[in-house]
MIDREN-698533 format. One line per field, with one value per residue (C-alpha): residue in three letters; x, y, z. Coordinates in nm, 2 decimals. Example, Ala and Ser with C-alpha at 12.3 -4.5 7.8 and 13.67 -1.06 7.14 Angstrom:
MIDREN-698533
zase: (ALA  SER) $
px: (1.23  1.37) $
py: (-0.45  -0.11) $
pz: (0.78  0.71) $
//
This chain:
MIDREN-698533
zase: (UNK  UNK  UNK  UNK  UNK  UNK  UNK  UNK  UNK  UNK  UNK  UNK  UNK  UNK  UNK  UNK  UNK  UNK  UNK  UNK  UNK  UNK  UNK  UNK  UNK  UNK  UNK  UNK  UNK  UNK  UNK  UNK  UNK  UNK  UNK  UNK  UNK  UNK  UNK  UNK  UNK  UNK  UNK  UNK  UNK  UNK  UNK  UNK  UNK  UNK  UNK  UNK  UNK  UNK  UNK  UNK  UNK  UNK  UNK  UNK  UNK  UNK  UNK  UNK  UNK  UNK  UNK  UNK  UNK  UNK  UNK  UNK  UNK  UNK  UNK  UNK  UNK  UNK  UNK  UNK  UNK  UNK  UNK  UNK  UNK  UNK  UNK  UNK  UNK  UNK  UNK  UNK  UNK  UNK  UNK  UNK  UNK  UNK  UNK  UNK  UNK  UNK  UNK  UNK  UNK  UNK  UNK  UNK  UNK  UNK  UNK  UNK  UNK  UNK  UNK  UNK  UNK  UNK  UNK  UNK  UNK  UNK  UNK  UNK  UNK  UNK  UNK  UNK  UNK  UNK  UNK  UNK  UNK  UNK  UNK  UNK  UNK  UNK  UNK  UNK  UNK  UNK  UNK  UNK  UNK  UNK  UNK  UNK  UNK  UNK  UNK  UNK  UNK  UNK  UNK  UNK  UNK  UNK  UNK  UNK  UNK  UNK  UNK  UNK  UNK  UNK  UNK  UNK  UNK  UNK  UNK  UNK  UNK  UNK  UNK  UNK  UNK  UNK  UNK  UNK  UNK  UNK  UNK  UNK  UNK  UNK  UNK  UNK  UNK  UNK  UNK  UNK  UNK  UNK  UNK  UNK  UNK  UNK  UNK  UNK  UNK  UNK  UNK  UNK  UNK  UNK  UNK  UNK  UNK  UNK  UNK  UNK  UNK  UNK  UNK) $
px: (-3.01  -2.82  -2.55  -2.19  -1.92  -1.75  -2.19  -2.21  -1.89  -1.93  -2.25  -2.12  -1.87  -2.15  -2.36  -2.06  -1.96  -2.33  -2.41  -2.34  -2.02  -2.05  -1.95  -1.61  -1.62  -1.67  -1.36  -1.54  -1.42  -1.63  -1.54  -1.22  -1.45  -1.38  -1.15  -1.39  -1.17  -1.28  -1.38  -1.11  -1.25  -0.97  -0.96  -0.94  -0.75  -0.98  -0.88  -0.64  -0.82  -0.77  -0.58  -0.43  -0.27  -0.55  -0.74  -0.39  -0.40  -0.78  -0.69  -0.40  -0.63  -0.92  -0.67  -0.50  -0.84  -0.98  -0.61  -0.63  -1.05  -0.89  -0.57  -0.82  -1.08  -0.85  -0.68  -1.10  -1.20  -0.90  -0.97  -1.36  -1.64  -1.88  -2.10  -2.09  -2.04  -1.88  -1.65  -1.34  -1.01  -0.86  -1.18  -1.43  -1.71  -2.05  -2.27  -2.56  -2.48  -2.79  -2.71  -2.85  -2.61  -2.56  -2.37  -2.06  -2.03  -2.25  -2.06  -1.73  -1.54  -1.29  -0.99  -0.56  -0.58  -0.44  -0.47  -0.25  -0.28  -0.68  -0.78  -1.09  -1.11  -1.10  -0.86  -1.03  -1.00  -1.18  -0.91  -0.96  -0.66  -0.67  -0.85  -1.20  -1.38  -1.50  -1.11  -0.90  -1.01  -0.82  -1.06  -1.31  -1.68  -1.93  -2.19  -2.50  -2.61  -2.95  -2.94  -2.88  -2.48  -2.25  -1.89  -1.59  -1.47  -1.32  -1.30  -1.71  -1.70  -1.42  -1.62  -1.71  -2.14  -2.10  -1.96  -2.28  -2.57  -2.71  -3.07  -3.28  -3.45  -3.25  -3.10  -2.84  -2.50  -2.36  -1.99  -1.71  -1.58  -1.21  -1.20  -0.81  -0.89  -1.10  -1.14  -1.21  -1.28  -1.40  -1.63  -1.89  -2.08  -2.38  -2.43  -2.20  -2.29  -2.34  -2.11  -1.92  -2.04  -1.83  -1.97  -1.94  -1.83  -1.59  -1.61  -1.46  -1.25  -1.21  -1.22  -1.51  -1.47  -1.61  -1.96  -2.27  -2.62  -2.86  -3.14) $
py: (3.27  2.95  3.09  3.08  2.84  3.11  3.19  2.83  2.76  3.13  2.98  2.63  2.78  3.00  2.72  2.55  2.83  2.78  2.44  2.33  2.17  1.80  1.64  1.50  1.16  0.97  0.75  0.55  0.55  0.74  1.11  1.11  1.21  1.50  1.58  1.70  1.85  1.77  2.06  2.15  2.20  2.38  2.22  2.48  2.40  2.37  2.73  2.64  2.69  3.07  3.13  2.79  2.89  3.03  2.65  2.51  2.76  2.66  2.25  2.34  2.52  2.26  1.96  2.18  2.21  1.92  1.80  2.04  1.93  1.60  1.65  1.89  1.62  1.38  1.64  1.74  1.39  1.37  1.71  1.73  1.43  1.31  1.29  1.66  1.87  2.24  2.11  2.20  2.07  2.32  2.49  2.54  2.45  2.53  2.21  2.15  1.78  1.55  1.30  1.07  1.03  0.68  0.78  0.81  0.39  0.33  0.51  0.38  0.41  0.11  0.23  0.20  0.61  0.87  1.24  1.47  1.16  1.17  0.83  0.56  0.40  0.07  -0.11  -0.25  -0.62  -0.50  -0.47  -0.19  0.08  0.09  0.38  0.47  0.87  0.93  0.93  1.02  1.32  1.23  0.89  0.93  0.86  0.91  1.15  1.36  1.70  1.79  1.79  1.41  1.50  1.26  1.35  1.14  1.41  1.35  1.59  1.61  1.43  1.61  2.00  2.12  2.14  1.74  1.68  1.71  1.50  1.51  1.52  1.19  1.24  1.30  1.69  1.89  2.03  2.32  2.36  2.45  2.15  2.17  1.95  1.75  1.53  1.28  0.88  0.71  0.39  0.34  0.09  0.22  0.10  0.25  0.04  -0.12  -0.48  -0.41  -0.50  -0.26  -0.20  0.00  0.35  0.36  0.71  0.94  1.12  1.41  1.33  1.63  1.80  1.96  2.25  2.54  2.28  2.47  2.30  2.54  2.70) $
pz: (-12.34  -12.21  -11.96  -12.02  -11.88  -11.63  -11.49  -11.42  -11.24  -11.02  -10.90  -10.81  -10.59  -10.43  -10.38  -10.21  -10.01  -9.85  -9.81  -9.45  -9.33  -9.28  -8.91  -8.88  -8.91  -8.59  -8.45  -8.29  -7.95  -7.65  -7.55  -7.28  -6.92  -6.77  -6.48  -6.20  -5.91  -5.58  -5.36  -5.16  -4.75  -4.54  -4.18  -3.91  -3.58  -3.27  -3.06  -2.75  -2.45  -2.29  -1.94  -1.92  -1.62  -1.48  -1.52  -1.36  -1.05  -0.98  -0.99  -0.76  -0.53  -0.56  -0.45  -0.17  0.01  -0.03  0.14  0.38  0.48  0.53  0.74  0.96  1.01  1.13  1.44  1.47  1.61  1.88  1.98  2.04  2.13  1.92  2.17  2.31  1.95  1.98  2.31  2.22  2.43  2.63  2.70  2.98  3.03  3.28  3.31  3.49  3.61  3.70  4.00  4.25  4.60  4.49  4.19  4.41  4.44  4.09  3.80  3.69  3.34  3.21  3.01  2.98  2.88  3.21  3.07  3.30  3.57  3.55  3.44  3.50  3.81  3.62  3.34  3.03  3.16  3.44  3.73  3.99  3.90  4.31  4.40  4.42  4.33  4.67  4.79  4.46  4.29  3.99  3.93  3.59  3.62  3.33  3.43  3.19  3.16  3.21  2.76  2.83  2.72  2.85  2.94  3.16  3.47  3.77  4.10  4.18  4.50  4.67  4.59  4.96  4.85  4.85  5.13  5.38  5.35  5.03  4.88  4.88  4.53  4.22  4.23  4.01  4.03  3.81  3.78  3.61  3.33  3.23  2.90  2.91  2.61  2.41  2.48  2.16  2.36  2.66  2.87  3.12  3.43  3.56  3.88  4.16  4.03  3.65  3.36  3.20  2.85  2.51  2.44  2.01  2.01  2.19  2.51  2.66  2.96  3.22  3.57  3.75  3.97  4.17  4.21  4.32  4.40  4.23  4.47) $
//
């Protein structure tokens, strides 16, 4: 039995209703790209430094020092000898002096420098300043320690122990060193007919007293 108008046309629209729906038609032009946001990255300040202050206080304090080291060196050279380290001026001293008789006429110092009216018994162009150490107790000669530590004093000629005959052979004295200041320059003469000759470092200039010849 053929089927009727109404069957035929129910089933066309069911067959319609399932066949797939066809693609839009292309335009032709590419697909718009999409917007990609960049990531954002949130930059963090760097910390400020802690107890500022207390980093300011500590330069302050380093510069002050290092100020203070250098004003101190400066009064340290005129008031000690490089020559004799730890002699302070002002202070006393005991010395064990090492001496031939002939050191009386043989030792001499050249400088302009008086300290308290103590000076050398010569000027630095060589001149005699007129008096000599066996007759002026206030006349400079360079003498050593039994260390080898030389110093400027004046006054050992006129202590009582030297003034009877002395010993033949090379002998010591100890006495009593009053330090009165530091020569920076100074020439000095170890014999009666030598040249006088610039010591590179300074040396104590002072008075010796109370002079004993050890026994």
């Amino acid at each position: 039995m053929s089927p009727s108008p109404e069957e035929v046309a129910g089933d066309s629209s069911i067959a319609a209703a399932d066949a797939p729906s066809a693609p839009a038609p292309s335009s032709g032009a590419p697909p718009a790209p999409q917007e990609i946001s960049a990531p954002v990255v949130e930059v963090k300040a760097p910390p400020a430094p802690k107890n500022v202050l207390l980093y300011s206080l500590s330069g302050f304090l380093c510069i002050g020092v290092a100020l203070w080291l250098i004003l101190a060196w400066a009064g340290y050279k005129d008031k000690y000898s490089q020559q004799t380290e730890g002699w302070r001026l002002g202070s006393t001293k005991m010395l064990e002096i090492t001496l031939i008789r002939d050191d009386k006429k043989n030792l001499a110092c050249a400088s302009e420098k008086a300290f308290a009216g103590v000076h050398c018994g010569f000027r630095i162009n060589g001149q005699p300043w007129g008096t000599t150490p066996d007759t002026d107790p206030n006349v400079l000669q360079p003498f050593n320690t039994v260390k080898n530590e030389l110093f400027l004093a004046a006054g050992l000629w006129q202590s009582p122990i030297l003034q009877g005959t002395l010993p033949a052979e090379r002998f010591t004295v100890v006495c009593n060193y009053h330090i009165l200041g530091v020569l920076k320059a100074v020439s000095l003469r170890w014999s009666a007919t030598g040249t006088f000759g610039p010591v590179d470092q300074s040396v104590t200039v002072g008075n010796l007293t109370d002079c004993v010849i050890p026994q």
